[in-house]
N, C-alpha and C positions, 0 to 999 in steps of 0.2 A: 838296830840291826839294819843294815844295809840290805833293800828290795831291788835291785837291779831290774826286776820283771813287770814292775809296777803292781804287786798283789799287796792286800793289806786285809787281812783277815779274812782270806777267801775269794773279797770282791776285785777286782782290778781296776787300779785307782785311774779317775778319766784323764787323759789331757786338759789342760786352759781352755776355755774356751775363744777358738780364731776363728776364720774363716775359712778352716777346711771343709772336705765337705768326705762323706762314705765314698770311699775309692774299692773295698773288699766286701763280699755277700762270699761267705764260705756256705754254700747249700748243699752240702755234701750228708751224710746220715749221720745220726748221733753216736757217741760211745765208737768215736773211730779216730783216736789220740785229738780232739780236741782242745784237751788242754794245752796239748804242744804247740796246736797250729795257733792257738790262744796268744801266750807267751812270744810265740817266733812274729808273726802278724805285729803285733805289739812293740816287739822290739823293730822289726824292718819299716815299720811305716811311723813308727817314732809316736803312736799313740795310741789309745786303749782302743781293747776288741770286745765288742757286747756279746755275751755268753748266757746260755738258760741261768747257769749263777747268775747272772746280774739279777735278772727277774725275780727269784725269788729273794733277792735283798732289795728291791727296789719299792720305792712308796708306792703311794695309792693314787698317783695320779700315772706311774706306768703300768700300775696293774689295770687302772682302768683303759689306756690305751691297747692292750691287748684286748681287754674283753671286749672293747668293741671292732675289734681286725676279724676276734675269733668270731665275734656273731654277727661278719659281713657288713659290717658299714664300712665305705673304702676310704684311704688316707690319699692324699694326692704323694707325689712326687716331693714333693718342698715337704709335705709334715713329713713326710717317714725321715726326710735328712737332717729337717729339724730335731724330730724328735731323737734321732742316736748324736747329732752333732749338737747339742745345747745341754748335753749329757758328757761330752768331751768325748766322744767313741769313731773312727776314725775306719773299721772293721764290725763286720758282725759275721758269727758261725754260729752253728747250731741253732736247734729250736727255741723261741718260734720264731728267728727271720730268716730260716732257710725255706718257709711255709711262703715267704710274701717274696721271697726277691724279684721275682719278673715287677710287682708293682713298686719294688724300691727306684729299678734303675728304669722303667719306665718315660 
């Protein structure tokens, strides 16, 4: 089946990994078309958008990158673009990085 949207069992399959770098922080509230802006993001910037799905499909080394955001140890500028761009993510909306964007673009 042909995925035009990049979804693949829920999760949104990432870009290659280049030398882009996060250009979108959707910090907007949750459960307000999301998925749309997901999808649309996705398609206009030509590469995947990190979504609370991601997180709950994601291993144990982004679970534990959360847990340590949520219990305040702080990430510089380079990790947070590291960490959604080495994941091939290009965008992020919703929680939890609508919790950190002022230290994303920082």
């Amino acid at each position: 089946m042909h995925d035009p949207l990049g979804y693949a069992g829920g999760r949104q399959r990432p870009a290659a990994r280049d030398a882009r770098r996060v250009v979108v922080i959707g910090a907007g509230l949750p459960r307000t078309g999301n998925m749309s802006l997901r999808a649309a993001l996705g398609h206009l910037l030509g590469g995947a958008c990190y979504q609370m799905t991601d997180v709950h499909a994601g291993d144990e080394d982004e679970w534990r990158f959360w847990r340590d955001r949520i219990r305040g140890k702080r990430a510089s500028r380079t990790q947070w673009h590291e960490f959604l761009r080495d994941r091939g993510y290009v965008a992020a909306i919703d929680f939890p990085c609508a919790l950190f964007y002022r230290r994303v673009f920082d």
